[in-house]
C-alpha positions, 0 to 999 in steps of 0.5 A: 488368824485375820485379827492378828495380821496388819492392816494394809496401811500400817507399814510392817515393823522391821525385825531387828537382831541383838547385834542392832538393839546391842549397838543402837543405845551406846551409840546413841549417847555417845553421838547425843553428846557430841552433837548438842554443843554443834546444834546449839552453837549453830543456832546461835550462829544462826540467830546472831546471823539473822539478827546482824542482817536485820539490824545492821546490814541492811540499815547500813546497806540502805544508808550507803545507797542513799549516799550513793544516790546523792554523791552520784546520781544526783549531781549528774542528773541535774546537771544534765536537766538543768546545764546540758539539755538547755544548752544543747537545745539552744545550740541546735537552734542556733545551728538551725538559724546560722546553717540550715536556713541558709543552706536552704535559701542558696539552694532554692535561690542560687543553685536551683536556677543556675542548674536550670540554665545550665541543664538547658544549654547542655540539650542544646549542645547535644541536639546539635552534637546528636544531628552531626552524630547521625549525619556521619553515621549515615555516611559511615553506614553507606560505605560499609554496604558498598564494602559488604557488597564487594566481600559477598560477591568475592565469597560467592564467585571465588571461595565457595567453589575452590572450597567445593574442589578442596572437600572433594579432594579431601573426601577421597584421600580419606576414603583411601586411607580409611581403606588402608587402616581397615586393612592393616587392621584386619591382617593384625588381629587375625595374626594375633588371635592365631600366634598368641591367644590360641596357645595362651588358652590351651595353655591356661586350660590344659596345663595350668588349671590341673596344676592349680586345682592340685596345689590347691587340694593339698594346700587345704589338707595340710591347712586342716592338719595344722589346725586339728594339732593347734586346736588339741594342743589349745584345748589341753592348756585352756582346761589345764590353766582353768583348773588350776586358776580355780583350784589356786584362786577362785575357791580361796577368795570365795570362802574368805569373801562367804567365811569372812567378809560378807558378815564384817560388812553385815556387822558395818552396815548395822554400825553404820546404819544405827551411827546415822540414824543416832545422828538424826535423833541426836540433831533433833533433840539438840534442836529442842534443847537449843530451842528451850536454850534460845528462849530463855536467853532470848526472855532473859535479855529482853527483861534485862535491855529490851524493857528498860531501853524501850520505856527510855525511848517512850519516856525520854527519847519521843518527848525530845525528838518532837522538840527538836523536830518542832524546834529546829527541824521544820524551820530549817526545812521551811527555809530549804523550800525557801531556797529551792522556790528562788533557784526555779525561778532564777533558772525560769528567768535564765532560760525566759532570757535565753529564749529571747536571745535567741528570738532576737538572732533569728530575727536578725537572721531574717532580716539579713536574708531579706537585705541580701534578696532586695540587694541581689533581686530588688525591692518586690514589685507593689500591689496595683489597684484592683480592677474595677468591677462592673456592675451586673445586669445588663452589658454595657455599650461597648459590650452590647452587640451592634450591626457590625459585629457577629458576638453577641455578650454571650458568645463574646471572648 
């Protein structure tokens, strides 16, 4: 009983009715015969696709953007390197030169002395303006003490004790009143306590709470009695349109659902279950046939033009490529090297010119700023000779110390 049981990794085959072994062969012929056209049209699309991106597209793609690159980017970037970038430095030093120099020069030698001279005179405008300032304010401030003296003595004599008479009199109106009010309230509430909230309780506790508690009573009996009848009548109709909804609808859909749907879906899913998988085995073996297909076009076009175009291109084509390359290639090239080592050194000779133009205006600059400082300061004072040194050793006499001087060389200024 063991030996015939499957092994545990051996996945247990499905059993399969007549219905399924009945569909499965027609179906699988009839879809064989109309996927083999699509599977062996798709993959020649598929390697038509391949090939024209491999051949074309992106030789082509790699051609336009080499043109692009020099159409566009070339032409710009040397304009900027060699036209722009020399120009814009040679401004910026000139604007250096002609602006900043200058702005720099005025700065230190005209602003920064007259803003000196002028910082000076402003302290001494004010010290003085500070000494006039503190003079009057002492004035003003001996006058408001005498005046703040005068007011404390008025305070002290007169409004502090009319103040004291005025809260006296104050302190006993309002005792009197507050005397009157605790009165007039009193009497008040004990005639409304006894007038209107002693009748009004009796009456709430004698008279209106009996009467609520029975209107009460008989309003929940009746509630019940209204419910009881609606609750009958309710329970009738539902067990009546229960039954008949079930009797009427229910039972007929479940037996065409059992009797009559439920096995036209088993039949459809056997349909379309074998329908698809006859899709994947018929897609497969197309698959093989264009691939046998594909081979043998594939040697077949190879014997024909791959063969003959490449010994063409080895017998033929090489040979005269290397001609011309060595013929006419090469001395053209050696001569664009020719041209292009000429433009360098045109350009090295243009910015060697530039660069010397612009050392000859900063030096006319320099010597301008001189001409205007020796014309506004004068011509700067020459060197003197150097002080003679003394030889050392001992001092000399008018250094030694004598009888009348109290310095020695060593203690001298």
């Amino acid at each position: 009983m063991d030996l015939e049981k499957p092994p545990a990794d051996r996945p247990v085959p499905r059993a399969e009715g007549c219905l399924t072994v009945a569909v499965r062969l027609p179906v699988r012929i009839v879809v064989l015969v109309l996927v083999v056209p699509v599977r062996v049209v798709w993959d020649a699309l598929a390697v038509g696709g391949r090939l024209l991106r491999d051949s074309v597209l992106r030789p082509v793609g790699r051609a336009l953007s080499w043109v692009a690159w020099a159409v566009f980017v070339w032409p710009w970037g040397a304009l900027w390197r060699y036209v722009v970038a020399p120009a814009g430095r040679m401004l910026v030093r000139l604007g250096y030169v002609l602006l900043v120099v200058p702005a720099v020069w005025l700065y230190d030698r005209v602003l920064t002395p007259l803003g000196q001279v002028i910082g000076r005179a402003a302290r001494g405008t004010g010290a003085v303006l500070a000494r006039a300032l503190r003079g009057m304010g002492a004035g003003l401030a001996w006058v408001l003490r005498g005046v703040g003296a005068g007011l404390g003595l008025v305070y002290a004599w007169l409004l502090v004790p009319v103040g004291r008479v005025l809260v006296a009199l104050l302190q006993a109106a309002g005792t009197a009143l507050v005397a009157v009010g605790l009165g007039t309230y009193r009497g008040v509430a004990w005639l409304t306590r006894y007038l209107i909230v002693v009748p009004a309780v009796w009456c709430y506790v004698w008279v209106l709470t009996p009467v609520g508690r029975a209107a009460a009573w008989t309003a929940r009996r009746l509630g019940r009695l209204v419910w009881m009848i609606f609750g009958a009548i309710g329970t009738c109709l539902y067990w009546t349109l229960y039954w008949t909804a079930r009797i009427l609808l229910v039972l007929p859909a479940l037996a065409v659902w059992r009797g009559v749907l439920v096995p036209l879906g088993r039949v459809l899913a056997v349909v379309g279950r074998e329908t698809a998988e006859a899709f994947g085995h018929a897609w497969r073996v197309a698959g093989h046939v264009s691939l046998a297909v594909g081979r043998f076009l594939a040697r077949l076009l190879r014997l024909t033009f791959v063969e003959p175009v490449r010994w063409a291109w080895r017998t033929l084509l090489v040979p005269f490529g290397q001609a011309v390359r060595d013929t006419v290639l090469r001395p053209a090239a050696e001569a664009a090297r020719g041209v292009g080592r000429i433009t360098r050194r045109t350009l090295a000779a243009a910015r060697e010119s530039a660069r010397q133009t612009l050392a000859a205006a900063r030096e006319s600059a320099r010597q301008a700023r001189a001409d205007v400082r020796r014309t506004l300061f004068g011509a700067p004072r020459e060197p003197g000779p150097l002080p003679r040194a003394e030889p050392r050793g001992e001092p000399g006499a008018a250094a030694a110390r004598t009888l009348g001087s109290r310095t020695t060389a060593l203690t001298k200024d």
